[in-house]
MIRO-266692 format. One line per 4 residues: for each residue y negated, x negated, z negated of C-alpha. Coordinates in steps of 0.02 Angstrom, whole numbers, padded with zeros to 5 digits. Layout:
N
Y/X/Z  ...
This chain:
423
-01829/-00322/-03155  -01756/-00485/-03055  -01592/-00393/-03078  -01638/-00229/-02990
-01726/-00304/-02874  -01573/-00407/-02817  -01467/-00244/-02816  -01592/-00167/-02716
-01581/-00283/-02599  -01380/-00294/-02601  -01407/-00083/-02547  -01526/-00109/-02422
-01397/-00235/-02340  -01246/-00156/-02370  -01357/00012/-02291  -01397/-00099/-02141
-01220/-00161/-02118  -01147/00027/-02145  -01267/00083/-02016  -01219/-00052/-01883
-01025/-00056/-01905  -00979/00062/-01764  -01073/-00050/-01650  -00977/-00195/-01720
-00817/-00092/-01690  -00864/-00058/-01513  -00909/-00223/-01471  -00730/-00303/-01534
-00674/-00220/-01379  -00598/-00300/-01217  -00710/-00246/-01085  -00635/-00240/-00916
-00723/-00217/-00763  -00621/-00148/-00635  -00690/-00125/-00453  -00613/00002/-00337
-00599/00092/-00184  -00532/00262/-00242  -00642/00428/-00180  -00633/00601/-00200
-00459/00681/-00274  -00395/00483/-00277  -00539/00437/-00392  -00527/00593/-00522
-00333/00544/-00538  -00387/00366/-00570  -00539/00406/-00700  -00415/00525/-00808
-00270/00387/-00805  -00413/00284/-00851  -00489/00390/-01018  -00290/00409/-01075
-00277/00228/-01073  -00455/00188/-01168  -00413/00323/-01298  -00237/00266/-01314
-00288/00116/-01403  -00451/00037/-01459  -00454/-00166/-01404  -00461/-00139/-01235
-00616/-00015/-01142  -00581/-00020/-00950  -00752/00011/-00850  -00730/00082/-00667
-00845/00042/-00532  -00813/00120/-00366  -00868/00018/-00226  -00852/00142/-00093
-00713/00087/00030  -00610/-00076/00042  -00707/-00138/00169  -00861/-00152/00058
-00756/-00181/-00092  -00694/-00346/-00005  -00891/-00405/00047  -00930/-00372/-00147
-00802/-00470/-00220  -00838/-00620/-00082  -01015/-00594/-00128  -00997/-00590/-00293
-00892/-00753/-00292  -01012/-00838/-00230  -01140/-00780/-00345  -00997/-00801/-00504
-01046/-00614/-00552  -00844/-00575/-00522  -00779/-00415/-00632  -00620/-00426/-00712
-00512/-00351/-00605  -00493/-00249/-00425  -00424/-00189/-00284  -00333/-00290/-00166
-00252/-00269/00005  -00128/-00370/00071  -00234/-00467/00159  -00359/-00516/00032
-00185/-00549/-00088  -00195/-00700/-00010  -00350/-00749/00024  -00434/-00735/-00141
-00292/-00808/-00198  -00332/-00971/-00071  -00515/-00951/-00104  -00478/-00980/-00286
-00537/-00823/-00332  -00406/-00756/-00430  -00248/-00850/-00499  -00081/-00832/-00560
-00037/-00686/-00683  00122/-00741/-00750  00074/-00809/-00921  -00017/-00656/-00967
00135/-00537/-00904  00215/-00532/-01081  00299/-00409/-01214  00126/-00432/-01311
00025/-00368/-01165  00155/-00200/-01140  00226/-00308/-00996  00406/-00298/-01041
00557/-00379/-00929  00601/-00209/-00933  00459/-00154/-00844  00485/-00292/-00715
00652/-00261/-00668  00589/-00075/-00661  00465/-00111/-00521  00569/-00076/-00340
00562/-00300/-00291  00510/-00239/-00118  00325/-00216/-00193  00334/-00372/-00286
00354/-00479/-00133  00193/-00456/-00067  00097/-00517/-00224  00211/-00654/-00247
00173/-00830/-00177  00285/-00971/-00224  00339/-00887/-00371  00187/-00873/-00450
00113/-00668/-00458  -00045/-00645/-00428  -00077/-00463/-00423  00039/-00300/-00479
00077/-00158/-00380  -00013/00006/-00386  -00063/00122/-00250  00097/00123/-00115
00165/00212/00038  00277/00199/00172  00289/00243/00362  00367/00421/00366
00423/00521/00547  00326/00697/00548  00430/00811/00644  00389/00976/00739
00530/01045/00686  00473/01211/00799  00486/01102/00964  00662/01031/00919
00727/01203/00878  00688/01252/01032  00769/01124/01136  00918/01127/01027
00920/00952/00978  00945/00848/00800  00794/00752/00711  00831/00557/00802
00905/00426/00668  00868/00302/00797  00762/00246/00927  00886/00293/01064
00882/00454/01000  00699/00461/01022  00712/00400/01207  00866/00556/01239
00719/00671/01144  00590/00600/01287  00712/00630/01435  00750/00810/01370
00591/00849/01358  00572/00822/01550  00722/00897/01589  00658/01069/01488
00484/01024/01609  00393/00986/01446  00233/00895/01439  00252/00847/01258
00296/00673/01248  00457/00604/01111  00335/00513/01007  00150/00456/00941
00100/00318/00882  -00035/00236/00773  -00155/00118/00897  -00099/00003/00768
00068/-00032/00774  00107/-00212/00740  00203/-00150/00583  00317/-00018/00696
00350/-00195/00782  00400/-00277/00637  00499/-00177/00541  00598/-00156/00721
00615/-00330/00742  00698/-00348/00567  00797/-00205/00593  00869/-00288/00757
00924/-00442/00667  00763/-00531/00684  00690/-00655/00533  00501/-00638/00603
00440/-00739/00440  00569/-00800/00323  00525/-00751/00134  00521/-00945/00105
00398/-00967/00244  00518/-01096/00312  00543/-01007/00483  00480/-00872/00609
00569/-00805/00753  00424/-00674/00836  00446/-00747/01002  00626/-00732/00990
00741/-00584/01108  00784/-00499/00922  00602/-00470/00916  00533/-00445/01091
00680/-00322/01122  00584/-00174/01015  00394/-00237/01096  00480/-00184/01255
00575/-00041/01219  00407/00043/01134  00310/-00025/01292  00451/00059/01417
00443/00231/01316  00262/00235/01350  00260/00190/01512  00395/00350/01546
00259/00439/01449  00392/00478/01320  00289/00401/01196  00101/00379/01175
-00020/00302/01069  -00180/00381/00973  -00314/00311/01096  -00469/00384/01111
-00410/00481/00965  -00438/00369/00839  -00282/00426/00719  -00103/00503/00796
-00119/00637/00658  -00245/00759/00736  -00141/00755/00915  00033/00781/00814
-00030/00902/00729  -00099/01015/00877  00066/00973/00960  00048/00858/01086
00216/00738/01044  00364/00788/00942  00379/00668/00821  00241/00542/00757
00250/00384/00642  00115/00359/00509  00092/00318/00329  00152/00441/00211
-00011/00438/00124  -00077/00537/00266  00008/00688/00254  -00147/00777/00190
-00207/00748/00369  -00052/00794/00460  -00065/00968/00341  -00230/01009/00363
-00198/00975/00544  -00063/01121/00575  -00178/01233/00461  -00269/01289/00640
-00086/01258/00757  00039/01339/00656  00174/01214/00694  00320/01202/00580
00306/01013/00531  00456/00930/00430  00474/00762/00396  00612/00607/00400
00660/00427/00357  00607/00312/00517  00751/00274/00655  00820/00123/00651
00831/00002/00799  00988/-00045/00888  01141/-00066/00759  01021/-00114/00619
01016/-00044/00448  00870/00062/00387  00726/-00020/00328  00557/00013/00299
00389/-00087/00254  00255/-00058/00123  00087/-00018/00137  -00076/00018/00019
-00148/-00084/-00104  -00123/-00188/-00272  -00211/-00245/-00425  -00262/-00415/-00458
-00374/-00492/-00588  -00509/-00636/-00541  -00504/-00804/-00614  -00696/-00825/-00693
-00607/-00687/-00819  -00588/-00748/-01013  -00425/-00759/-01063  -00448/-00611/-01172
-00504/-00489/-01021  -00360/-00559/-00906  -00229/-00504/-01061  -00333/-00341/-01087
-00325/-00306/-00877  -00118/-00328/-00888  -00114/-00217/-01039  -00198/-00079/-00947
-00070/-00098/-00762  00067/-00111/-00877  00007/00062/-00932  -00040/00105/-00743
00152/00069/-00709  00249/00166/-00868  00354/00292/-00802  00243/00446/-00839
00086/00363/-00783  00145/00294/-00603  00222/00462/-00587  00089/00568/-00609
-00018/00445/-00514  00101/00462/-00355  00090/00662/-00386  -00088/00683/-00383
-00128/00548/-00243  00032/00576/-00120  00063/00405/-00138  00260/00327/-00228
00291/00268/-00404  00304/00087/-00411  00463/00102/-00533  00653/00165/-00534
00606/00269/-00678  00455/00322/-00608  00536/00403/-00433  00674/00466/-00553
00569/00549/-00672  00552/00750/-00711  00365/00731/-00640  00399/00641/-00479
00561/00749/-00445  00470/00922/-00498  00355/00868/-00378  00453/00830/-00237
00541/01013/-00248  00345/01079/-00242  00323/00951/-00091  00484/00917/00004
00368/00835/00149  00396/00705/00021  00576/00688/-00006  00582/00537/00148
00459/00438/00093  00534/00441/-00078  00698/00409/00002  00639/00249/00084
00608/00157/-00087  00772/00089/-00111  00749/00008/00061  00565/-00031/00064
00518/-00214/00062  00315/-00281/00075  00256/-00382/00234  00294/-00593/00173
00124/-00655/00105  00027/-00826/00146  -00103/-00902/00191  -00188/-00871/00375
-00080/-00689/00388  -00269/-00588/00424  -00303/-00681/00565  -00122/-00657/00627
-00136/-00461/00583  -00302/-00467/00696  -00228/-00571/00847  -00049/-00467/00839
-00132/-00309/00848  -00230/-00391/01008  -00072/-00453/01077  00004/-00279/01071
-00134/-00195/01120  -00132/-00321/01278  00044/-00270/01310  00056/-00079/01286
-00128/-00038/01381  -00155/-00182/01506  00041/-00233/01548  00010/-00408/01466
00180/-00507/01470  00285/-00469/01320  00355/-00643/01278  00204/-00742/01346
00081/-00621/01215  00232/-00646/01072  00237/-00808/01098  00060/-00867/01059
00075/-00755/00905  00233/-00867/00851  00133/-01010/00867  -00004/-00969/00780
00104/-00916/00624  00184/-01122/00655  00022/-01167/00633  -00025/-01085/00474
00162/-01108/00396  00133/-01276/00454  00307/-01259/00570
């Protein structure tokens, strides 16, 4: 009787154990919390990328959490800093890069960017080094690349037609586009502008020779003639109303779009906008590489986010969060992640894939921003650059609507950069 009694038992626990083991299977997962901004088409692409990954493998189960825009994303994660509630991994800007980075809130990846976590040296040399500047601070990464774009010129092609004229490859052209224009008694003006344009600015500056901030932080030359030259060439254009800036419009999209300039700069994320724009105008709208300044070569800077993982993470969730970008960034996956969102794979193989090129014959609006890869670089991170962002785009506004002095205005900006390179 002892006997069956023990056997009974040795069921009823092996029952209990039977009945519990897919709980103890789901619970040997990774977890990773991932916060994010994505919405609407942006946020279906990143939920399906998401499920691939989680049933490609079973260690790691990514969790996403949208947190409406980055704006609110950013109070969260400061909030939740405070409070030591951090997830594993979000969102950043190039801003907040740095800053959680010099907040302590998130630290270097490197150690966990290994074969063993699908981050190959493969994959690393496959990533365009333009995006990999921006998360990169004395050598040490502390975020990866993910959603990117570029500044791409929309053209109405309908308007140059009909003065007979070429798309400009340079900024002179754009100022001979403004002077025809007047000539033909157009009121159109050459060009439109973001309000924000401090990164029109820079990448002009660099094209005309200018260092603006060296990559090892050891020098800055924003005050300098190689950088002031393009402040006032974009302030004369305006003044000659052949260029203007959004305003009172908010974006330079919707006025492009209904015709009011020729050609507008913007990200190339926001060609949604410019195309549901010309829905109502008709305008045939093409697009190109931006002109270069001067004699300098092309060159572009990058824009959107990247991913970055917070320190209060176990090392087991930090390895699990680089497992799942390295899957973000395979070929296929940053690929079809650029197709559906309209932003650019992160990766050689990625732009040269059969997805992203089968795309760009089904969107040749495209083909530019794609183009400007091979020349793209990211703004030079450290620590202080948000408050420079805020007082540059002050500066400029100070110059282009109230006639503020261009080197006095460029001038303060240099020395407040000194100041936080420590110059």
């Amino acid at each position: 009787m002892k006997k069956l009694k023990l056997f009974a038992a040795a069921l009823v626990a092996a029952s209990t154990l039977s009945s519990f083991s897919p709980l103890a299977s789901a619970q040997e997962k990774t977890q990773v919390t991932f916060w994010h901004a994505m919405n609407g088409a942006h946020e279906e692409a990143l939920t399906a990328l998401t499920d691939k990954f989680n049933e490609s493998q079973d260690k790691v189960e990514v969790v996403l959490e949208n947190q409406g825009d980055y704006k609110v994303l950013q109070q969260k994660v400061m909030g939740a800093g405070v409070s030591g509630d951090l997830p594993t991994m979000s969102q950043l800007t190039a801003s907040t890069v740095v800053d959680f980075m010099d907040q302590g809130l998130t630290e270097p990846l490197n150690d966990y960017l290994t074969e063993e976590n699908g981050f190959s040296q493969e994959l690393l040399d496959d990533i365009y080094p333009g995006f990999m500047t921006g998360v990169t601070l004395d050598d040490q990464v502390y975020g990866l690349p993910f959603s990117k774009s570029v500044r791409v010129m929309y053209v109405n092609q309908d308007l140059l037609d009909e003065l007979g004229v070429e798309v400009p490859k340079t900024w002179d052209d754009v100022k001979a586009l403004g002077e025809k224009l007047d000539e033909a008694g157009k009121e159109e003006q050459a060009m439109g502008l973001e309000n924000s344009i401090s990164m029109e600015v820079e990448t002009m500056a660099r094209q005309n020779g200018a260092v603006w901030i060296a990559d090892d932080k050891s020098a800055t030359d924003i005050a300098s003639d190689k950088a002031t030259e393009p402040v006032q060439f974009i302030k004369d254009l305006i003044a000659d109303d052949h260029a203007r800036l959004a305003g009172e419009d908010g974006y330079m999209s919707g006025p492009f779009a209904s015709g009011a300039t020729a050609l507008y700069i913007g990200s190339s994320a926001g060609l949604s906008f410019v195309l549901d724009g010309i829905k109502e105008s008709g305008i045939n709208v093409t697009t190109a590489e931006i002109p270069t300044f001067a004699d300098g070569n092309p060159l572009t800077l990058f824009a959107g986010n990247d991913l970055g993982v917070f320190s209060q993470a176990s090392d087991e969730e930090k390895a699990a969060a680089v497992q799942y970008m390295a899957f973000l960034l395979s070929t296929e996956n940053t690929a079809e992640w650029a197709a559906k969102t309209g932003y650019l794979p992160i990766t050689k193989s990625g732009e040269e894939s059969d997805v992203w090129q089968n795309y760009l014959k089904e969107n040749p609006l495209m083909e530019a921003a794609s183009k400007e890869l091979e020349y793209g670089r990211a703004q030079v991170p450290y620590v202080g650059s948000s408050e420079v962002f805020t007082e540059i785009e002050t500066a400029l506004e100070t110059i282009m609507v109230n006639d503020g002095d261009v080197k006095e205005n460029m001038q303060a900006i240099e020395d407040l950069v000194k100041g936080h390179l420590g110059l």
